[in-house]
N, CA, C and O of each residue as an XYZ file, in Angstrom:
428
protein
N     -23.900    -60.258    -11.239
C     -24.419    -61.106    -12.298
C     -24.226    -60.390    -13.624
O     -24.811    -59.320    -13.792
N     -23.561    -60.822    -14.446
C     -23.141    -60.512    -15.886
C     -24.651    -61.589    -16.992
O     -24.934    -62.785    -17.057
N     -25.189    -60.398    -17.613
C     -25.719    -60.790    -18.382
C     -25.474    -60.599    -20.065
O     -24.865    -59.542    -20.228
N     -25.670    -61.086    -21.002
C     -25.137    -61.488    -22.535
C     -26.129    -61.726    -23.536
O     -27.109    -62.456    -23.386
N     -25.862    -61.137    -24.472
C     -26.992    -62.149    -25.679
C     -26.095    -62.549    -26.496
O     -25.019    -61.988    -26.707
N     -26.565    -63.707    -27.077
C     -25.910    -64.303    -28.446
C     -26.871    -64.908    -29.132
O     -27.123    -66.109    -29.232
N     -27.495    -63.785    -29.693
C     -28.806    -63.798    -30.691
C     -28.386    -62.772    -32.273
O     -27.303    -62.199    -32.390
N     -29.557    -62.728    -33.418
C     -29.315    -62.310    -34.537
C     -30.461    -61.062    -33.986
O     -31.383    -61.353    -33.224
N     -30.279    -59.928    -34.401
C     -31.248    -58.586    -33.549
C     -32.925    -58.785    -33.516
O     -33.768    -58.354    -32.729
N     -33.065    -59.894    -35.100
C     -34.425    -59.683    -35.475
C     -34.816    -60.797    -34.539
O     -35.928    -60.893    -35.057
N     -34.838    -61.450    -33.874
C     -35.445    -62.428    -32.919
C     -36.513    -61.586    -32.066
O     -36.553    -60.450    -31.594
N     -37.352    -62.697    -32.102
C     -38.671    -62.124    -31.098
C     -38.205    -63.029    -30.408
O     -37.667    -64.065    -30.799
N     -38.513    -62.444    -28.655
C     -38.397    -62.927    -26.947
C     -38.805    -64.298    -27.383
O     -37.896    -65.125    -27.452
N     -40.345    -64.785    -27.773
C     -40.403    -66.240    -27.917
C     -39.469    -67.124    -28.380
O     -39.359    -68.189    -27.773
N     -38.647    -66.870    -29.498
C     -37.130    -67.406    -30.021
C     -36.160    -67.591    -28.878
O     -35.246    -68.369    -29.150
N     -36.135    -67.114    -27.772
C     -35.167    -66.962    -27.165
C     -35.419    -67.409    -25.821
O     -36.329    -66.929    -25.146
N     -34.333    -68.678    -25.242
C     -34.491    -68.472    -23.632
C     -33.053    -67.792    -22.979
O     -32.067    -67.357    -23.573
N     -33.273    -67.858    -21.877
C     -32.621    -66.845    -20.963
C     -31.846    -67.778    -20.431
O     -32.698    -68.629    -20.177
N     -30.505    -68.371    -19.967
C     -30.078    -69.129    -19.689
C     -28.400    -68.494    -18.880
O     -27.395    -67.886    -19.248
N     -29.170    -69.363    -17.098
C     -27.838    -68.870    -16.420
C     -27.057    -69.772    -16.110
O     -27.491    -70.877    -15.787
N     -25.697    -69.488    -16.143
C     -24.873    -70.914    -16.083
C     -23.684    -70.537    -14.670
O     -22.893    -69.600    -14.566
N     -23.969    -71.674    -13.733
C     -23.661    -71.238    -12.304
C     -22.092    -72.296    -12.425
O     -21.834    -73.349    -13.008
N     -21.328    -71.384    -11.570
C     -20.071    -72.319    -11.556
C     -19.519    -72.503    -10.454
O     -19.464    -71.400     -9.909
N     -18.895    -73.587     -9.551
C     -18.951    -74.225     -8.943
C     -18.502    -73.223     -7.583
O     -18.570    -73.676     -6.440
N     -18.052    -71.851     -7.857
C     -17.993    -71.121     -6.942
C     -19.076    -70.073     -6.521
O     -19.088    -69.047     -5.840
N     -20.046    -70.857     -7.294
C     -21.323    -70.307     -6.857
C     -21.235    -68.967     -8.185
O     -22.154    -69.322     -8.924
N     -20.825    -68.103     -8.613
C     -20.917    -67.510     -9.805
C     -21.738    -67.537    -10.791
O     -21.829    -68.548    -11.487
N     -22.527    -66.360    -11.036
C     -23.602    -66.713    -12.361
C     -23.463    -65.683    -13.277
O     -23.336    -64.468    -13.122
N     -23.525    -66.625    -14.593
C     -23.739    -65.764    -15.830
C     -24.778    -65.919    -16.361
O     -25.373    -66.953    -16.056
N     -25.454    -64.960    -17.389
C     -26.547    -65.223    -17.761
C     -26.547    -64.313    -19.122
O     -26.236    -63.151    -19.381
N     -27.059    -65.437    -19.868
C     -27.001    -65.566    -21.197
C     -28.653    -65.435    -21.944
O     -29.607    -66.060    -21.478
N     -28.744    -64.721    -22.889
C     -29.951    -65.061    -23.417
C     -29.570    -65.534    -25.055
O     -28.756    -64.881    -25.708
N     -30.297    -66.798    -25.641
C     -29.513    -67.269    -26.697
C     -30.762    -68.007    -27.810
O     -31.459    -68.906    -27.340
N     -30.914    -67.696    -28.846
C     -31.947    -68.518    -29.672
C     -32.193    -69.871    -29.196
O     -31.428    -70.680    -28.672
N     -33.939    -69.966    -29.618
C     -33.460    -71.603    -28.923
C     -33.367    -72.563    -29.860
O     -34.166    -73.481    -29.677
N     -32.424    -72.707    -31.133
C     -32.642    -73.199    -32.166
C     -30.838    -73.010    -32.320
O     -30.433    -73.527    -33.361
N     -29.840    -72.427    -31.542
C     -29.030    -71.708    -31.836
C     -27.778    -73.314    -31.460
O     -28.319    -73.954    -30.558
N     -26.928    -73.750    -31.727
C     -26.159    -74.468    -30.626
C     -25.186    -73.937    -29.503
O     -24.546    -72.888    -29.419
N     -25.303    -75.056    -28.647
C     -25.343    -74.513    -27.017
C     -23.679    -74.011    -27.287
O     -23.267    -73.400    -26.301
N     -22.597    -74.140    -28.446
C     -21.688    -74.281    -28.166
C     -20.895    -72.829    -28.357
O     -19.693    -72.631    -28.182
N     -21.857    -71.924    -28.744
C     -21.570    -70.678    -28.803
C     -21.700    -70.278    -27.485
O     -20.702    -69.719    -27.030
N     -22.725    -70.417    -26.683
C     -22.628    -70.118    -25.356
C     -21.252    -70.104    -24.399
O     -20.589    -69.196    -23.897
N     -21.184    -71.148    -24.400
C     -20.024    -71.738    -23.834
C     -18.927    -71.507    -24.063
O     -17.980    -71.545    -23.278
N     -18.929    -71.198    -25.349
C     -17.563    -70.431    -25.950
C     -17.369    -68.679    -24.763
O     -16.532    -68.263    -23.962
N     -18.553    -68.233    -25.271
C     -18.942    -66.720    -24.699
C     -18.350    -67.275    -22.845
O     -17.308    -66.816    -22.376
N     -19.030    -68.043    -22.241
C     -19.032    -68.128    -20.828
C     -17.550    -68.071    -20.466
O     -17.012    -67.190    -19.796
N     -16.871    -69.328    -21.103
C     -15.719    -69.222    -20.843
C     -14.482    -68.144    -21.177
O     -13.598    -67.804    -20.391
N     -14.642    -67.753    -22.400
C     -13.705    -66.135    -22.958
C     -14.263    -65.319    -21.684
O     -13.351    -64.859    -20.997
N     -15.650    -65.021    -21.189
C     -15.943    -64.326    -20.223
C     -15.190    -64.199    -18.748
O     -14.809    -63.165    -18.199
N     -15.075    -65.822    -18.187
C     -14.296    -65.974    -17.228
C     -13.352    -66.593    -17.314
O     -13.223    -67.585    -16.597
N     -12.239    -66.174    -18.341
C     -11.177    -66.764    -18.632
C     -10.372    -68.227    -18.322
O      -9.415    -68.687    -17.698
N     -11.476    -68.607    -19.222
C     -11.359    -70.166    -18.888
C     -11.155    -71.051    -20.016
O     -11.829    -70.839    -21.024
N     -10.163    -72.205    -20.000
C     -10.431    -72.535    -21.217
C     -11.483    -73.948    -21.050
O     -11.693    -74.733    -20.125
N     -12.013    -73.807    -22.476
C     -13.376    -74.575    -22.614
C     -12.916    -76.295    -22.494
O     -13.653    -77.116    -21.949
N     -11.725    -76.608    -23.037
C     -11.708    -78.043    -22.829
C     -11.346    -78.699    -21.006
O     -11.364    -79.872    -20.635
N     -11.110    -77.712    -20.355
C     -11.094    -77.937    -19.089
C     -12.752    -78.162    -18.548
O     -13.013    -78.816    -17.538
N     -13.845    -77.473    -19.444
C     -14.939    -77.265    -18.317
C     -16.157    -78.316    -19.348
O     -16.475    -78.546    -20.514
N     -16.391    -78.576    -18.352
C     -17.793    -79.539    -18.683
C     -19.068    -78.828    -18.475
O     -19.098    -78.025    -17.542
N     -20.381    -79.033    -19.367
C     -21.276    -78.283    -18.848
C     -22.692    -79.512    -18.775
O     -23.026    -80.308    -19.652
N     -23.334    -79.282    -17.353
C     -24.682    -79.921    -17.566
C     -25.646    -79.237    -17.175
O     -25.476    -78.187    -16.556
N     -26.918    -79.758    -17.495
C     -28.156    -79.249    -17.385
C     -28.969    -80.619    -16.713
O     -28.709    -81.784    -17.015
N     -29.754    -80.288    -15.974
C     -30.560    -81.323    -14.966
C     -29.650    -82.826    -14.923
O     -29.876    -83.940    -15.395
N     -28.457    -82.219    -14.067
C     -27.396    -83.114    -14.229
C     -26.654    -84.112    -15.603
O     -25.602    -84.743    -15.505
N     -27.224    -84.054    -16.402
C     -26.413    -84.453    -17.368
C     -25.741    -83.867    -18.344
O     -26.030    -82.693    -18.577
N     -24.728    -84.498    -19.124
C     -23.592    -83.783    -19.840
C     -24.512    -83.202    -21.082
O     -25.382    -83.830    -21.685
N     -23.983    -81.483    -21.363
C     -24.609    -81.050    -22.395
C     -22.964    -81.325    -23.607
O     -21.746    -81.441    -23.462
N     -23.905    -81.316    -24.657
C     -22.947    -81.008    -25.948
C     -22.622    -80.071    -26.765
O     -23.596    -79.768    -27.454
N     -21.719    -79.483    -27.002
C     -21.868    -78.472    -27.634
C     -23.074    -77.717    -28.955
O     -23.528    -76.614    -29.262
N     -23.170    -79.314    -29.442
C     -23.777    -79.298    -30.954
C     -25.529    -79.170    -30.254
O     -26.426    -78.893    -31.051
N     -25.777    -79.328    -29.188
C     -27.283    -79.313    -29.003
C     -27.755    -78.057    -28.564
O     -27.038    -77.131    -28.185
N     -29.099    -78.058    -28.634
C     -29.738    -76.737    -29.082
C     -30.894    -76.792    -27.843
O     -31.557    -77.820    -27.703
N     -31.072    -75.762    -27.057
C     -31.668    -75.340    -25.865
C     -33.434    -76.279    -26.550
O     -34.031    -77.252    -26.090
N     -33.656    -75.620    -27.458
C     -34.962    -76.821    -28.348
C     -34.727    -78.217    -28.035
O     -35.763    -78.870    -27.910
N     -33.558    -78.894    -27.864
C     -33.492    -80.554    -28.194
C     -33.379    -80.505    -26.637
O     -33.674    -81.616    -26.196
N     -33.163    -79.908    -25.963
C     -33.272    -80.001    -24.161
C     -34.153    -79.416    -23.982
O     -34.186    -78.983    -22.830
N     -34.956    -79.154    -24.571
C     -36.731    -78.698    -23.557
C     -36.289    -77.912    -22.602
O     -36.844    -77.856    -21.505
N     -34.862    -76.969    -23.030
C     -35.169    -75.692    -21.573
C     -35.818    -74.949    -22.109
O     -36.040    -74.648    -23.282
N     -36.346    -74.441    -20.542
C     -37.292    -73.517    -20.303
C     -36.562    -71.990    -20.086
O     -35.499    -71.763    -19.509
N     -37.693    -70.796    -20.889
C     -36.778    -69.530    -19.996
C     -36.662    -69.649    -18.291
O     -37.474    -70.048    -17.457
N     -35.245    -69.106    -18.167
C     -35.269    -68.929    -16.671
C     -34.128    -70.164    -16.054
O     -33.858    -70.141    -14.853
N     -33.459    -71.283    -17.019
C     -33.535    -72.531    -16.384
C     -31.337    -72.551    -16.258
O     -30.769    -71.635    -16.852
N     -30.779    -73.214    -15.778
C     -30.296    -73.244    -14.991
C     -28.762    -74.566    -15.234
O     -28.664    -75.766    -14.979
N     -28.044    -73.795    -15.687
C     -26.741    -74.932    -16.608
C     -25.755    -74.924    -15.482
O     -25.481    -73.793    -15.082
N     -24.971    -76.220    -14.689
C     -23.816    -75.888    -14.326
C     -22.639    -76.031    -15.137
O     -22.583    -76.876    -16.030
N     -21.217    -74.849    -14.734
C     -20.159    -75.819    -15.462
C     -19.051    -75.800    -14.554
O     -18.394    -74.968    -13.928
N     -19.120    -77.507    -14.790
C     -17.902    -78.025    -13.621
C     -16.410    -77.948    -14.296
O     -16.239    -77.875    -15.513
N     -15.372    -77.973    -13.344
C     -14.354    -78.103    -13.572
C     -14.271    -79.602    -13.830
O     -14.631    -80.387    -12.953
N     -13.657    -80.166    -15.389
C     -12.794    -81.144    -15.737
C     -11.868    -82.011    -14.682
O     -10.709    -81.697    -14.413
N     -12.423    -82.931    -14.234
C     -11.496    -84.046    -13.355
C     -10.940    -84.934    -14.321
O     -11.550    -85.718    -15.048
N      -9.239    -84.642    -14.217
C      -9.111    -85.561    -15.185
C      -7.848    -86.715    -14.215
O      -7.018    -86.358    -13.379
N      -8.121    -88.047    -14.705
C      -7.602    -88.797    -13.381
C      -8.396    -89.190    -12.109
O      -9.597    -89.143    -11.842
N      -7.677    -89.455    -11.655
C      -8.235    -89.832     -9.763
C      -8.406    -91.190     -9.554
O      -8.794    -91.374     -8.401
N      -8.260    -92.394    -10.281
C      -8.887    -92.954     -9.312
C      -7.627    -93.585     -8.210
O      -6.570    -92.956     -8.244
N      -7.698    -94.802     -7.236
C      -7.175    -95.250     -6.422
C      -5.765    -96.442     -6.829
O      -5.080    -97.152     -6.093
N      -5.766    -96.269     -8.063
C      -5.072    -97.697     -8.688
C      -3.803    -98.215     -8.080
O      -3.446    -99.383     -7.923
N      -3.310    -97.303     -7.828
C      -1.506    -97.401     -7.177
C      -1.715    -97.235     -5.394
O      -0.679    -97.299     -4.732
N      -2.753    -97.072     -4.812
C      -2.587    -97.153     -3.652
C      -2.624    -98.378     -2.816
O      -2.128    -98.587     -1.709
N      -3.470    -99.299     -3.760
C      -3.603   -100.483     -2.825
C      -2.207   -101.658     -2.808
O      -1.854   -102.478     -1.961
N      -1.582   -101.235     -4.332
C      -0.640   -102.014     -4.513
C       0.577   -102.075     -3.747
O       0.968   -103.233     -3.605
N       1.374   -101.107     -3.153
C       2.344   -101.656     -2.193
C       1.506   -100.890     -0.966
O       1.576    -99.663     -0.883
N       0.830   -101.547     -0.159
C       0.098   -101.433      0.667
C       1.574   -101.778      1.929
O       1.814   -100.796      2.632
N       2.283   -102.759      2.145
C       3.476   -102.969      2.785
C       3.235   -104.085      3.759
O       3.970   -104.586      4.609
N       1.711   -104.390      3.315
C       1.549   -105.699      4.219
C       2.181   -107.039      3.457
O       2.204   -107.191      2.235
N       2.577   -107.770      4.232
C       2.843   -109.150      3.735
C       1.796   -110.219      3.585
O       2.000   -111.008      2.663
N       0.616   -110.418      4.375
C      -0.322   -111.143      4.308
C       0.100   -112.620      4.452
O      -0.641   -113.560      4.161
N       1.172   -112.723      4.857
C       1.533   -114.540      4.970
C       1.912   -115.186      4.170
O       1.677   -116.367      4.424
N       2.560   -114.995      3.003
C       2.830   -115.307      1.836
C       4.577   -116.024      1.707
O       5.015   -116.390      0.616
């Protein structure tokens, strides 16, 4: 477990939650970050960390999509609490499979 701050020195602990961000291979980082700060510095840090680039990865918190521009304050996390970031699906759905299916149907 790799831990980080991305805080200004004079912060008191109350300013700050602790925030670990788990990735889909089970992997955790853990970050401690103002809570007034935006989330998008984090994320910047997570990904330069595990050499990743950021427009590939999505990040949520109690399943929904976080934004860069929001601030651990406007999500009511708590110290201690718990971000995933998924890998970017881009594509998928079924569109071209049903179409030459090779049945004739009676037509």
């Amino acid at each position: 477990m790799l831990a980080q701050e991305i805080s200004d020195s004079q912060d008191t602990q109350q300013d700050k939650v602790e925030i670990a961000v788990l990735s889909q291979d089970q992997r955790v980082v853990t970050f401690t970050i103002r809570r007034d700060k935006k989330l998008d510095k984090l994320f910047k840090s997570y990904c330069r960390e595990r050499e990743l680039d950021i427009q590939t990865i999505q990040f949520l918190y109690k399943g929904n999509r976080i934004k860069g521009y929001q601030t651990p304050n406007q999500l009511k996390m708590k110290n201690h609490c718990e971000i995933n970031a998924m890998v970017h699906q881009m594509g998928g759905g079924s569109g071209g499979l049903a179409r030459n299916s090779g049945a004739d149907h009676g037509h």
